[in-house]
C-alpha positions as CSV (number, residue, x, y, z in Angstrom):
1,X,126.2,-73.9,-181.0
2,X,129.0,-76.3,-182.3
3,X,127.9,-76.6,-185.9
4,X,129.8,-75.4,-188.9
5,X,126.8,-72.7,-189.5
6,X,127.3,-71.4,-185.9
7,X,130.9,-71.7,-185.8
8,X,131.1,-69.5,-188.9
9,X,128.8,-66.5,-187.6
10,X,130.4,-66.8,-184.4
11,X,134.0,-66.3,-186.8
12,X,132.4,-63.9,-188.9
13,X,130.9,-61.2,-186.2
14,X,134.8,-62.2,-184.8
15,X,136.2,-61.2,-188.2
16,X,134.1,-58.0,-188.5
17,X,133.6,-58.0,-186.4
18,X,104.5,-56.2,-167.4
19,X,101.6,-58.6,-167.4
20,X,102.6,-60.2,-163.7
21,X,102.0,-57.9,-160.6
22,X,105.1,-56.1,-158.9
23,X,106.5,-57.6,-155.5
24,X,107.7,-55.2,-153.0
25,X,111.6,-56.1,-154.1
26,X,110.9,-55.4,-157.8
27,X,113.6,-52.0,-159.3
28,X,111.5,-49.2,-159.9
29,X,111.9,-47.9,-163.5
30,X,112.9,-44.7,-164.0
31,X,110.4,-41.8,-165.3
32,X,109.1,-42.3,-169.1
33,X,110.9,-39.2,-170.4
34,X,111.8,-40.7,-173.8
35,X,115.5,-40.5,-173.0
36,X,118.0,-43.3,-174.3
37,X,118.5,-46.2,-171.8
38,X,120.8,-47.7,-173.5
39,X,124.9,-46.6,-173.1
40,X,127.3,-49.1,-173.9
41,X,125.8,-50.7,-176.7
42,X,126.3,-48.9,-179.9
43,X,123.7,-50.6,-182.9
44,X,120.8,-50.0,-180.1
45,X,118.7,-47.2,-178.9
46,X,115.7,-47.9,-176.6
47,X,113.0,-44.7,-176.1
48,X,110.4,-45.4,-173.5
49,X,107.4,-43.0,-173.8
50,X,104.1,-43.6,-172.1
51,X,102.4,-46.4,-173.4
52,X,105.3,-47.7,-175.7
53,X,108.6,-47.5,-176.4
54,X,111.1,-46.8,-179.7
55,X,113.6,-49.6,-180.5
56,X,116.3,-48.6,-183.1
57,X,118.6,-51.3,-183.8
58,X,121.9,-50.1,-186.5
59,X,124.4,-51.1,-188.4
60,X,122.8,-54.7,-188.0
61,X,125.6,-56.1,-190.6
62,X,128.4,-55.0,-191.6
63,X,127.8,-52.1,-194.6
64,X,124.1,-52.8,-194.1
65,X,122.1,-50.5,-196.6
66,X,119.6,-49.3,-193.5
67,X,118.6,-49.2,-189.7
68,X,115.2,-50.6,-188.4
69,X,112.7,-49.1,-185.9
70,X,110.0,-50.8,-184.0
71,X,107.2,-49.8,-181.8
72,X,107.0,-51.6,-178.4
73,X,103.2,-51.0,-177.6
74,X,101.8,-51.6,-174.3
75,X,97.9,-52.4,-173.5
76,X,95.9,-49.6,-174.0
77,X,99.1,-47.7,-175.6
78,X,98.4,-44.6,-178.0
79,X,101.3,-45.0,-180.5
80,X,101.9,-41.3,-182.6
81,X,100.2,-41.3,-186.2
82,X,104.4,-40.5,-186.7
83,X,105.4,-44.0,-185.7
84,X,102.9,-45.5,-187.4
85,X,104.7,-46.5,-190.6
86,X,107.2,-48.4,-188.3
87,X,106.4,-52.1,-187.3
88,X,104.5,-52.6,-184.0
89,X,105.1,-55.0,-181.9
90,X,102.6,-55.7,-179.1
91,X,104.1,-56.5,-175.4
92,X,104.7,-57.5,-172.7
93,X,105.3,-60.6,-175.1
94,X,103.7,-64.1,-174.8
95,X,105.9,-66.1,-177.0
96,X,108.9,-66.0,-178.9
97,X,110.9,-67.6,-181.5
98,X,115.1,-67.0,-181.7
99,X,117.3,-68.1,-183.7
100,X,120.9,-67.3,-182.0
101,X,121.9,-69.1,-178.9
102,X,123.3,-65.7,-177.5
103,X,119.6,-64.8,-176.5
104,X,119.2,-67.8,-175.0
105,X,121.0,-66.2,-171.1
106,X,118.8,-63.4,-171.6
107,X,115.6,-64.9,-171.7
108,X,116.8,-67.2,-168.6
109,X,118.0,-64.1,-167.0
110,X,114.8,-62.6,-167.3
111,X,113.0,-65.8,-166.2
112,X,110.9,-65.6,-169.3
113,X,112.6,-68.9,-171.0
114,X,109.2,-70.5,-170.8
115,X,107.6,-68.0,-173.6
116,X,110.3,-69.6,-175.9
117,X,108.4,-71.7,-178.5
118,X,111.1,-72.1,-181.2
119,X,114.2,-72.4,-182.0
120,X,116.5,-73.4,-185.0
121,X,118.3,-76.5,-184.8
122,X,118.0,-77.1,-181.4
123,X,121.0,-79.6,-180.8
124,X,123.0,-76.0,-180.5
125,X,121.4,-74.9,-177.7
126,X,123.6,-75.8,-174.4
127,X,122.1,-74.4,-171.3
128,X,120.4,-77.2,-169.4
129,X,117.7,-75.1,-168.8
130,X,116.5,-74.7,-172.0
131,X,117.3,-78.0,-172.6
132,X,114.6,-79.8,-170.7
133,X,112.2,-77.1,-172.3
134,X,113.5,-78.8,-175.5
135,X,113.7,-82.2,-174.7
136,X,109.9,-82.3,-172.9
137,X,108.7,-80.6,-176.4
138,X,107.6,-76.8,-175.2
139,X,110.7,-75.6,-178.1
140,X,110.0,-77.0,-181.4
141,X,112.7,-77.1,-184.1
142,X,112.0,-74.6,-186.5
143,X,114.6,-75.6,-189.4
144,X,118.1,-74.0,-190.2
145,X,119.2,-70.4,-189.4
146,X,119.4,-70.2,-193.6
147,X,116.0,-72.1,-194.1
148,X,113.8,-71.6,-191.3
149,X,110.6,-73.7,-191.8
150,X,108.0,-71.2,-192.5
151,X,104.6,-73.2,-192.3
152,X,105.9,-74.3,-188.8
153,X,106.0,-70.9,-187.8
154,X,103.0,-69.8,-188.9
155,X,101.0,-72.9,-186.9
156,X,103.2,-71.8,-183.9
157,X,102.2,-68.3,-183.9
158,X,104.4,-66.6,-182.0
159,X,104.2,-63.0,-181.0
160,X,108.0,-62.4,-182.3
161,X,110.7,-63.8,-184.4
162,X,114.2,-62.4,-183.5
163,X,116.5,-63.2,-186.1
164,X,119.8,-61.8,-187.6
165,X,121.4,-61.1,-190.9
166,X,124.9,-61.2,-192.1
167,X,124.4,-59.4,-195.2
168,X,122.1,-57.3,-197.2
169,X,121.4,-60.1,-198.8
170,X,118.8,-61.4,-196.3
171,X,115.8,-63.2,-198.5
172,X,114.6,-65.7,-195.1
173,X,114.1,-62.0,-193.9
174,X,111.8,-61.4,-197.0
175,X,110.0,-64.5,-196.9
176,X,109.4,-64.5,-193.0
177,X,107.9,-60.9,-193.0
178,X,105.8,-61.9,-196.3
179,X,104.2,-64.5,-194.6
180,X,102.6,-62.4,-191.9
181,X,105.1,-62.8,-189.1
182,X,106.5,-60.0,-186.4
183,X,109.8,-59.9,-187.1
184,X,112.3,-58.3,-185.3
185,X,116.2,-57.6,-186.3
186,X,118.8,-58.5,-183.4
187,X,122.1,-56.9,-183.9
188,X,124.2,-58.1,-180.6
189,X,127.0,-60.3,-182.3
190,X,127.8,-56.8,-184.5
191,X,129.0,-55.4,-180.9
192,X,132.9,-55.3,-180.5
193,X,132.4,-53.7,-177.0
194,X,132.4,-56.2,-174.3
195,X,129.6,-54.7,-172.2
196,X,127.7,-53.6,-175.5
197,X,126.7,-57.1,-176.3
198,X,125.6,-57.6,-172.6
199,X,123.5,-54.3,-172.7
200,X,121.4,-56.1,-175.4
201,X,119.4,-57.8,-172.5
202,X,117.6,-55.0,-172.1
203,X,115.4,-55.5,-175.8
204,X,114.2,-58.2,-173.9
205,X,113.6,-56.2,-170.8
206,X,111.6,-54.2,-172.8
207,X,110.2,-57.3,-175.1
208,X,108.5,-58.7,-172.3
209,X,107.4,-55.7,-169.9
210,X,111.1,-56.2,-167.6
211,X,113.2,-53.1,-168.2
212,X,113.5,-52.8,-164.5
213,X,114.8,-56.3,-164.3
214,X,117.1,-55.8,-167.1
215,X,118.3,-52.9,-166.5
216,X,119.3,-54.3,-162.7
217,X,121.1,-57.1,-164.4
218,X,122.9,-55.2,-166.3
219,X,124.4,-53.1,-163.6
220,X,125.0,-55.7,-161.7
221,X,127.6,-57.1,-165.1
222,X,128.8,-53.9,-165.3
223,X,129.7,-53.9,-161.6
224,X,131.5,-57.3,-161.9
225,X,133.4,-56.4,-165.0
226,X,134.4,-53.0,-163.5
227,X,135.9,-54.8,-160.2
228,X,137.8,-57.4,-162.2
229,X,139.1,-54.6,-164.3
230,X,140.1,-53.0,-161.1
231,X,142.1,-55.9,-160.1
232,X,144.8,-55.7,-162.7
233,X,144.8,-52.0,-163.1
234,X,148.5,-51.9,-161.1
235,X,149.6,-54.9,-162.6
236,X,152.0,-54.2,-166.2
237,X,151.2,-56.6,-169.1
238,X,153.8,-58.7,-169.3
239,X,152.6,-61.8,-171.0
240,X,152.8,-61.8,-174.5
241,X,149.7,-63.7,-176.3
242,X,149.0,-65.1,-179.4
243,X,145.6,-66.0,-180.2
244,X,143.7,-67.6,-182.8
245,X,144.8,-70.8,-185.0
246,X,144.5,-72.4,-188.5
247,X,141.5,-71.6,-190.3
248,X,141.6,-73.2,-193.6
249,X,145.0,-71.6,-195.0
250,X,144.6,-68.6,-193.0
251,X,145.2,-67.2,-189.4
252,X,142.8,-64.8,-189.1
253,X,144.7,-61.6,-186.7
254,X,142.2,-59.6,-184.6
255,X,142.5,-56.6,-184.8
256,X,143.0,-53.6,-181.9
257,X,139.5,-53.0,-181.4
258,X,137.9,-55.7,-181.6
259,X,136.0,-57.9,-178.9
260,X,138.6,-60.9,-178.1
261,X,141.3,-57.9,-178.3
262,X,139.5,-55.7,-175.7
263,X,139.1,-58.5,-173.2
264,X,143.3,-59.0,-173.5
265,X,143.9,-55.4,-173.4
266,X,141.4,-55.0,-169.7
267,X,143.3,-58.4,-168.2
268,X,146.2,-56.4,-168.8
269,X,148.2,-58.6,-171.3
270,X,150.8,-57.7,-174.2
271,X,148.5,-59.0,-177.5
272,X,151.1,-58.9,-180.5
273,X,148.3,-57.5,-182.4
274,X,146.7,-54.8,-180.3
275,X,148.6,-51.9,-182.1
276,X,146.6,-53.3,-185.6
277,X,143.5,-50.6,-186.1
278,X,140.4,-51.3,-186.6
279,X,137.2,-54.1,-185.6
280,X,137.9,-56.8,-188.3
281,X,140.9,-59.3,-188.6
282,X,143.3,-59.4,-190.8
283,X,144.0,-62.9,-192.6
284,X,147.8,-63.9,-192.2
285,X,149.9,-66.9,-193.5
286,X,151.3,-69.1,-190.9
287,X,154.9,-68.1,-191.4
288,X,153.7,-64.5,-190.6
289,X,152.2,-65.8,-187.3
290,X,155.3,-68.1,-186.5
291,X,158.1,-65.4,-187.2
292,X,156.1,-62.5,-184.5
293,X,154.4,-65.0,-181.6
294,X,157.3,-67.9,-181.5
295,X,158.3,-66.9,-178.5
296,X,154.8,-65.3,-177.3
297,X,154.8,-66.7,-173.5
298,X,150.6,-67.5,-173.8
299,X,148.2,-69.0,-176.3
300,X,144.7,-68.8,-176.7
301,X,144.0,-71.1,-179.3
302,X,140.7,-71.0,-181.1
303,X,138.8,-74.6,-181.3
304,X,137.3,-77.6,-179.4
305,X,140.9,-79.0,-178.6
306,X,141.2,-81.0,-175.5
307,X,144.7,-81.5,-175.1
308,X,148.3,-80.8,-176.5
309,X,148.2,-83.6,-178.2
310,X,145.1,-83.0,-180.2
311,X,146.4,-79.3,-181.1
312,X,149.4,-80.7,-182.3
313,X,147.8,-84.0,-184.9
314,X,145.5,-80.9,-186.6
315,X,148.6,-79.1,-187.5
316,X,151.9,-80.5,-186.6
317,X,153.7,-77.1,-187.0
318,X,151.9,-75.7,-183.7
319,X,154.6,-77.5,-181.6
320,X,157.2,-74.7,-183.1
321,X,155.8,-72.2,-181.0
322,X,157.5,-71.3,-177.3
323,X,153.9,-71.6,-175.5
324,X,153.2,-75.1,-177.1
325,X,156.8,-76.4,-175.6
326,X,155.6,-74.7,-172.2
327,X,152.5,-76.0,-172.2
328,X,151.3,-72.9,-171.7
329,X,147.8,-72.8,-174.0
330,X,144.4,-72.2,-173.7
331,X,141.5,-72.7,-175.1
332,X,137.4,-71.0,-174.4
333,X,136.4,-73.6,-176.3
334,X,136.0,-76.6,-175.3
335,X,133.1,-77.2,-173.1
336,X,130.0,-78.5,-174.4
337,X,126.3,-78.8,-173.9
338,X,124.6,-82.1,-173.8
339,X,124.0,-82.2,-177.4
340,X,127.2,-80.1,-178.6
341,X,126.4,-76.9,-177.9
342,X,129.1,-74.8,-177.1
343,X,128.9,-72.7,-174.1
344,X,131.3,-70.2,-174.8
345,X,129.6,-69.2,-177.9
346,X,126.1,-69.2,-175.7
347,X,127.3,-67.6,-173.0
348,X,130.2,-65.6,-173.2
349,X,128.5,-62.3,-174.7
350,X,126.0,-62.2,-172.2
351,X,128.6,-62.2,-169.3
352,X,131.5,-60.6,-170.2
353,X,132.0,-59.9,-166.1
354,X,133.0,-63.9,-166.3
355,X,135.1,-63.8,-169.3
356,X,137.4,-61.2,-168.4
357,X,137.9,-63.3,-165.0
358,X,139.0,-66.0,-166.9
359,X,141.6,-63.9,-168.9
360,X,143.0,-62.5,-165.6
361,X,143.4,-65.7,-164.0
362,X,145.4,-66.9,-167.2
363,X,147.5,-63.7,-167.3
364,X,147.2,-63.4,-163.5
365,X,146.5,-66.3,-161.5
366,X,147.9,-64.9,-158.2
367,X,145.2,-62.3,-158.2
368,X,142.0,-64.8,-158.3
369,X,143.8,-67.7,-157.0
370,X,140.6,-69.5,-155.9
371,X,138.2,-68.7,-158.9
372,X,138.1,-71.7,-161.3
373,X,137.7,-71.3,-164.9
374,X,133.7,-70.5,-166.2
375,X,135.0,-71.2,-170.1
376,X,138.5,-71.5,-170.5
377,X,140.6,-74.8,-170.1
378,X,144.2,-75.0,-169.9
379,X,145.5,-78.0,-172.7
380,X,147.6,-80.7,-171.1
């Protein structure tokens, strides 16, 4: 997902933010009682009745002007004349088009990465999975994120789009429902709760007739991150971190709440900003940054750099701070796909169990002192 496009709504949601048979090992679903199986995530709700089931996805941008409902129906389904009004979506499905690499893991997860037809510029995509589904022609290119290539789409045919927005603003959205095509709002990168994002596997659970599946998944993440969590709960923060770097003329502070904060805050580490309310950022001049982290003991820097060296030729006023001269930086971004996908920005939301190991062993080490790194490299 290294493109300026993707790099961008990656920054931005930073800134804001069955048709097979059972087998005898498969989870049992619970009873169809129309309760809410969803509980981490908050711009979800999934209802399963008999028959169907009632996705709600909110607050799928930030200040968006409404929410959006859909009607999972199931063969021989009855959906209520009081759903009716509400786009149906027929499942389990057969194919699908995406358009953000973070649903890439949960279609693998699910072992359903073979009903992927389509996706937009494909070069982001860096699991090497999907990658041979691309490179033997089963995943067409369908266009940009911002111009997807709507004649394409039509002669594929596929059961569902899942797309996103990142304003109200959205005329692709317009254009793509005009034409005829299911279309279906996804609303994961809006999530500033670690687990939240992860929880989103279960649309696609419920997409392609797998809530079971999904919902064992998901335990099983939530059972990782809660035991890494556990590790450090003894342990006092006492590294102090700075995170982020240059953008343009700005460094861009997360704030408290936010997803990257969260992570710091359950690895148990001092993050200069974590007292700053709220789930955005808050844009900073680099003075600002140099006269409260100089002497912060760890940095996560933000970008594809590979070495001190490299950190230090984009902007030679990096070396000022304590954890440059220490050689004490990090970065989660750095590790590519075999077209230039990053993995980070693939993977990370899907498996927050694994990124929160990383920040433990950086803040740490002694308590995983035989797990290697998943996304984050130390700069030499």
């Amino acid at each position: 997902m290294k493109s300026s496009l993707h790099k961008v709504v990656f920054l931005f949601s930073f800134l804001v933010v069955l048709g097979c048979k059972k087998s005898e090992n498969t989870p049992e679903v619970k009873a169809e009682t129309g309760q809410n199986s969803i509980e981490y995530a908050s711009g979800l709700s999934i209802n399963k009745f008999t028959g169907y089931s009632v996705v709600k996805v909110s607050n799928p941008w930030p200040d968006a002007g409404k929410d959006y409902t859909y009607v999972l129906k199931e063969k021989d389904g009855i959906v209520p004349d009081s759903l009716k009004s509400y786009t149906t979506i027929q499942v389990p499905l057969q194919s699908i088009v995406v358009t953000s690499t973070t649903n890439i893991p949960f279609l693998e997860m699910l072992d359903v990465e073979n009903n992927l037809v389509g996706f937009p510029h494909t070069d982001y995509v860096s699991s090497e999975k999907t990658r041979k589904l691309i490179d033997k022609g089963a995943v067409k290119n369908v266009g940009q994120n911002e111009k997807l290539n709507i004649e394409q789409l039509i002669e594929l045919a596929p059961n569902l789009i899942v797309t996103f927005g990142v304003d109200n603003n959205n005329p692709m959205l317009d254009n793509l429902q005009k034409s005829g095509l299911k279309v279906l709002i996804q609303a994961d990168w809006m999530e500033q709760s670690p687990l939240g994002k992860a929880e989103w596997i279960k649309l696609y659970g419920a997409l392609f007739g797998k809530e079971a599946e999904a919902k064992e998944l998901f335990d099983k993440i939530v059972t990782s991150y809660k035991e890494a969590k556990k590790l450090v709960e003894s342990k006092k923060a006492t590294s102090t971190v700075l995170y982020g770097s240059m953008y343009m003329d700005q460094w861009y502070v997360a704030k408290g709440n936010s997803w990257v904060a969260q992570f710091m805050a359950d690895a148990k580490a001092d993050y200069l900003w974590a007292d700053l309310e709220g789930t955005g950022s808050l844009g900073l001049s680099f003075e600002k940054i140099l006269d409260k982290a100089k002497t912060a003991s760890v940095w996560i820097a933000t970008g594809s750099f590979k070495s001190l060296s490299e950190l230090e030729k984009s902007n030679p006023h990096y070396s000022q701070f304590d954890a440059f001269k220490t050689k004490n930086v990090y970065t989660f971004e750095s590790k590519f796909g075999a077209t230039g996908g990053t993995v980070y920005y693939e993977l990370a939301p899907s498996r927050p169990d694994l990124v929160l190991k990383d920040y433990i062993k950086i803040f740490h080490p002694e308590l995983l002192p035989s797990y290697e790194f998943t996304f984050a490299s130390k700069l030499n």
